[in-house]
C-alpha positions as CSV (number, residue, x, y, z in Angstrom):
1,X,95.9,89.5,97.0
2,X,98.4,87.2,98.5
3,X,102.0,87.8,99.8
4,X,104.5,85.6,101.1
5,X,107.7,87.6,102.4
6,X,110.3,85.0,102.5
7,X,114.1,84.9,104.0
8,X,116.7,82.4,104.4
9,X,119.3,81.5,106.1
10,X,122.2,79.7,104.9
11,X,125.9,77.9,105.3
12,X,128.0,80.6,103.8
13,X,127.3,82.9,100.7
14,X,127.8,81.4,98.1
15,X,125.5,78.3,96.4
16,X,127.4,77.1,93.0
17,X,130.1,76.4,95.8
18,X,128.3,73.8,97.6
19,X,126.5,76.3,100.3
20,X,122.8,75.0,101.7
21,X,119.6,76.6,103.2
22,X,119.5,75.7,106.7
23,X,116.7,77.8,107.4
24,X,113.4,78.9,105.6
25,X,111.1,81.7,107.1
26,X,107.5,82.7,105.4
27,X,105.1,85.3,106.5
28,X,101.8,85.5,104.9
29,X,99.7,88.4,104.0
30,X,96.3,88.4,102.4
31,X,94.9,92.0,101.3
32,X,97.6,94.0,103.2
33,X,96.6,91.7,106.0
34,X,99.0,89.3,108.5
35,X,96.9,85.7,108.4
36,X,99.2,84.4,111.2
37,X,99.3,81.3,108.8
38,X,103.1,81.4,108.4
39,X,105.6,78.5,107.7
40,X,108.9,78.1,109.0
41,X,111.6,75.4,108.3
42,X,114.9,74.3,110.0
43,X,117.1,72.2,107.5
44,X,119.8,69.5,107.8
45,X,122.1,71.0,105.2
46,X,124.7,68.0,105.4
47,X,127.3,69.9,105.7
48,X,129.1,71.9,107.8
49,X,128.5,76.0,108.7
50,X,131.1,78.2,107.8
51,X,132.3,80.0,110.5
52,X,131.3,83.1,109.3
53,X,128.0,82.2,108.7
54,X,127.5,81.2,112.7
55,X,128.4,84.4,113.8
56,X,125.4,85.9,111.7
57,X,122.6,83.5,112.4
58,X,123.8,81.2,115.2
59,X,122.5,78.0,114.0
60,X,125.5,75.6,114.8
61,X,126.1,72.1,112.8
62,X,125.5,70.2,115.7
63,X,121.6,71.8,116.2
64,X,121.1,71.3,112.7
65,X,122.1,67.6,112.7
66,X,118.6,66.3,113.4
67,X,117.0,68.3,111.5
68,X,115.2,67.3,108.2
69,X,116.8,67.5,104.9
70,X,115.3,70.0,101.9
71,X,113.9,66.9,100.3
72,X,111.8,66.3,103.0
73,X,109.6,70.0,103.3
74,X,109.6,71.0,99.9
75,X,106.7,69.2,99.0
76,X,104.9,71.3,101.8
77,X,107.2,74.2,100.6
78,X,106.1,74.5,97.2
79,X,102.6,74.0,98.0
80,X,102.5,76.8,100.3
81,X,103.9,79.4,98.1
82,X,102.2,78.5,94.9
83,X,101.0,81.5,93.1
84,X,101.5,83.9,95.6
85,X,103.7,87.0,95.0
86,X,107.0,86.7,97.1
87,X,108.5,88.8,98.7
88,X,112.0,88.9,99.6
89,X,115.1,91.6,100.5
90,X,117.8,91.3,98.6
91,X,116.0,88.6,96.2
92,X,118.8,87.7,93.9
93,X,120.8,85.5,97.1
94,X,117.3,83.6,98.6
95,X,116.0,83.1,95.0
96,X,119.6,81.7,93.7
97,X,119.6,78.8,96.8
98,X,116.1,77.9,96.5
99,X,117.5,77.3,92.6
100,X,120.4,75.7,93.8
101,X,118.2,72.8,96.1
102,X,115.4,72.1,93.4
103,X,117.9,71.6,91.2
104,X,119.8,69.2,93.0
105,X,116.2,67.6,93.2
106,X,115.6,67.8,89.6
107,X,112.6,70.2,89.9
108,X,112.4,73.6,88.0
109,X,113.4,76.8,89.5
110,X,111.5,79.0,91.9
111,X,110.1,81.5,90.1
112,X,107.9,79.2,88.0
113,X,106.2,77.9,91.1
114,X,104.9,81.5,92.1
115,X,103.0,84.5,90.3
116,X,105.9,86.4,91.1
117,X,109.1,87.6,92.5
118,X,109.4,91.1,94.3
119,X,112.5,92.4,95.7
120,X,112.1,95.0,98.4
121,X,115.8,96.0,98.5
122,X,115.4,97.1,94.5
123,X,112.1,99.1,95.8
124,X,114.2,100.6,98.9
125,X,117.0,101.9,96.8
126,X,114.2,104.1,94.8
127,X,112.8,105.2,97.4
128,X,116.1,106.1,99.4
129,X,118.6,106.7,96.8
130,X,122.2,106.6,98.2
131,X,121.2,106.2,101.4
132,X,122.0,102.5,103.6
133,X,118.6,100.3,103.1
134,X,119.3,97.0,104.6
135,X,116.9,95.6,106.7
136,X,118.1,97.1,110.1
137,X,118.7,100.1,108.6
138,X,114.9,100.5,106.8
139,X,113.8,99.4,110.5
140,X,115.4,102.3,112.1
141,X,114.6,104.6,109.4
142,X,110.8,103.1,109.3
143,X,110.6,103.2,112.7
144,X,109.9,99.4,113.0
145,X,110.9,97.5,116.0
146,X,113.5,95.1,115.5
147,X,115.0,95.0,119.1
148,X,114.2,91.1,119.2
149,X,116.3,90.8,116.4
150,X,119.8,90.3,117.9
151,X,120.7,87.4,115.3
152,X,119.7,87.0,111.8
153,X,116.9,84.9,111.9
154,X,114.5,83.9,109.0
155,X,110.8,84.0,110.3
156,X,111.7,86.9,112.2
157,X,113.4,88.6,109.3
158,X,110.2,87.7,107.3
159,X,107.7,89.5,110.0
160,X,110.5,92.1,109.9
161,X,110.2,92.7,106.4
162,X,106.3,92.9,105.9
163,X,106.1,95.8,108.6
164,X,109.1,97.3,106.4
165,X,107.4,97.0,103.3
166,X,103.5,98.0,104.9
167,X,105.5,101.4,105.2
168,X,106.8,101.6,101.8
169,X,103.8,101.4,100.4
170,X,100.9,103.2,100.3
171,X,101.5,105.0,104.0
172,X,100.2,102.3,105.8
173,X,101.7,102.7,109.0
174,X,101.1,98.4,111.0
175,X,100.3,95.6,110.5
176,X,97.1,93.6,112.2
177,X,96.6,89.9,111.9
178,X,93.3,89.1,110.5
179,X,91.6,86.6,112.7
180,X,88.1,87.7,111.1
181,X,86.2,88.1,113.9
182,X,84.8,91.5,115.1
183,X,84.6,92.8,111.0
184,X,81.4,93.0,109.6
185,X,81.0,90.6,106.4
186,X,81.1,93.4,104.2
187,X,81.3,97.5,103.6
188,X,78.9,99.4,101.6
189,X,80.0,102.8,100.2
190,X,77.0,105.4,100.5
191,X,77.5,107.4,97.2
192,X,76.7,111.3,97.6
193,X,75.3,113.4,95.5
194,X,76.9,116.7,94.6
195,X,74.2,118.3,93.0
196,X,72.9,119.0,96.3
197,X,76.2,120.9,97.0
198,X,75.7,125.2,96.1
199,X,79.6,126.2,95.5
200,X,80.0,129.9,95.9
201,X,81.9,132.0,93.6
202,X,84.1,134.6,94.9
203,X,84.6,137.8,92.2
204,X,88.1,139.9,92.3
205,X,87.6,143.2,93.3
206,X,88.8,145.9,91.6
207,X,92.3,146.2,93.5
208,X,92.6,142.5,92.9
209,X,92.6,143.0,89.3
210,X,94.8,145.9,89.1
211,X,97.5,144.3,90.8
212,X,96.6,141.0,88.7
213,X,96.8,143.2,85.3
214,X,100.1,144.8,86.7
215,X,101.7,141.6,87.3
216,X,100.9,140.2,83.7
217,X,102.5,143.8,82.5
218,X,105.6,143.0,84.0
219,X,105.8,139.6,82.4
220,X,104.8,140.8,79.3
221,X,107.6,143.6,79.6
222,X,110.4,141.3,80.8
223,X,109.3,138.9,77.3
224,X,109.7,141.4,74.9
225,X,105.8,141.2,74.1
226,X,106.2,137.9,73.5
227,X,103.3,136.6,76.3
228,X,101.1,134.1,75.1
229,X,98.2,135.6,76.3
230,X,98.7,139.2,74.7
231,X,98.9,137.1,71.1
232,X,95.8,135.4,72.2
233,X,94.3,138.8,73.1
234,X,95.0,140.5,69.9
235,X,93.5,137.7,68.1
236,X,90.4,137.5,69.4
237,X,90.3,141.6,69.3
């Protein structure tokens, strides 16, 4: 199984406005696995940062001024993500500019380039119903150590976000990058056989069903008669 967990970051917040990516993070995952093959993108967005937006991520106009335009990685972009279940917090805003720069390329949108889209905000809020689940808060609450993280950043936000969602799922507690070496080239499960387990029975003892027949009196009483088992009783009687 292969997972990208993807993040952005971008001029402002709003793409149908004219707002760009300026900044692409991807962080892959084979089997529940970091590969340490990860792929990350500054981007010339040409034009300028709202001021806003600065204060969240830092990237200033002039450090993105010589970097390359969308056109340039999305070749490689594409090609890295294709088929591979996506990841993203909050999937709705990263999905809607990636829409937003193919189409101003003329190619179709995201989701058809992948197998699909999963967004681990939707899976937060049912997991933590009315409580805060952005990222920084699920790191806190997750216990995942995000004290490197003192500006948004995308491939940081993207390594971020696969130790968040390790967590959410399944009770895997970290992440490990699979470099292969030291594992043995496959597992073998030894079956066992339960016949050769003797299960003892344990018999109520006479007190034991006294108080068990007392208790079933009661219930019977406080029903009117109505107890399923006493109609079972009589009809087998």
């Amino acid at each position: 199984m292969r997972q990208i967990f993807l993040d952005t970051e971008t001029t402002g917040l709003n793409p149908e406005s004219g707002d760009r990516i300026i900044e692409i993070g991807c962080v892959e995952m084979l089997n529940r696995r970091l590969s340490g093959r990860n792929l990350h993108f500054y981007v010339n967005p040409e034009r300028p940062n709202h001021e806003d937006a600065v204060k969240v991520h830092g990237l200033t106009d002039d450090f993105l001024a010589d970097k390359p335009r969308f056109a340039a990685v999305v070749d490689e972009f594409l090609e890295y993500v294709d088929g591979a279940e996506i990841v993203i917090h909050n999937a709705a805003f990263d999905v809607g500019f990636l829409n937003e720069e193919l189409r101003r390329l003329g190619r179709p949108k995201f989701p058809g380039f992948v197998r699909q889209v999963t967004d681990s905000l939707t899976m937060a809020r049912e997991l933590f119903p009315g409580k805060a689940n952005s990222l920084d808060a699920l790191c806190r609450r997750l216990e995942v150590d995000n004290s490197n993280r003192s500006l948004h950043g995308a491939l940081i936000d993207a390594a971020l976000l696969a130790e968040v969602y390790i967590r959410m799922t399944r009770g895997q507690n970290s992440l490990v990058i699979d470099t292969g070496e030291g594992r043995a080239s496959g597992s073998v499960i030894e079956a066992i056989d339960f016949s050769a387990f003797v299960l003892p029975v344990l018999l109520a003892s006479e007190v034991e069903l006294e108080a068990h027949a007392a208790v079933l009196g009661e219930l019977d009483k406080a029903s009117g008669g109505k107890t399923v088992w006493r109609r079972l009783e009589a009809a087998v009687a």
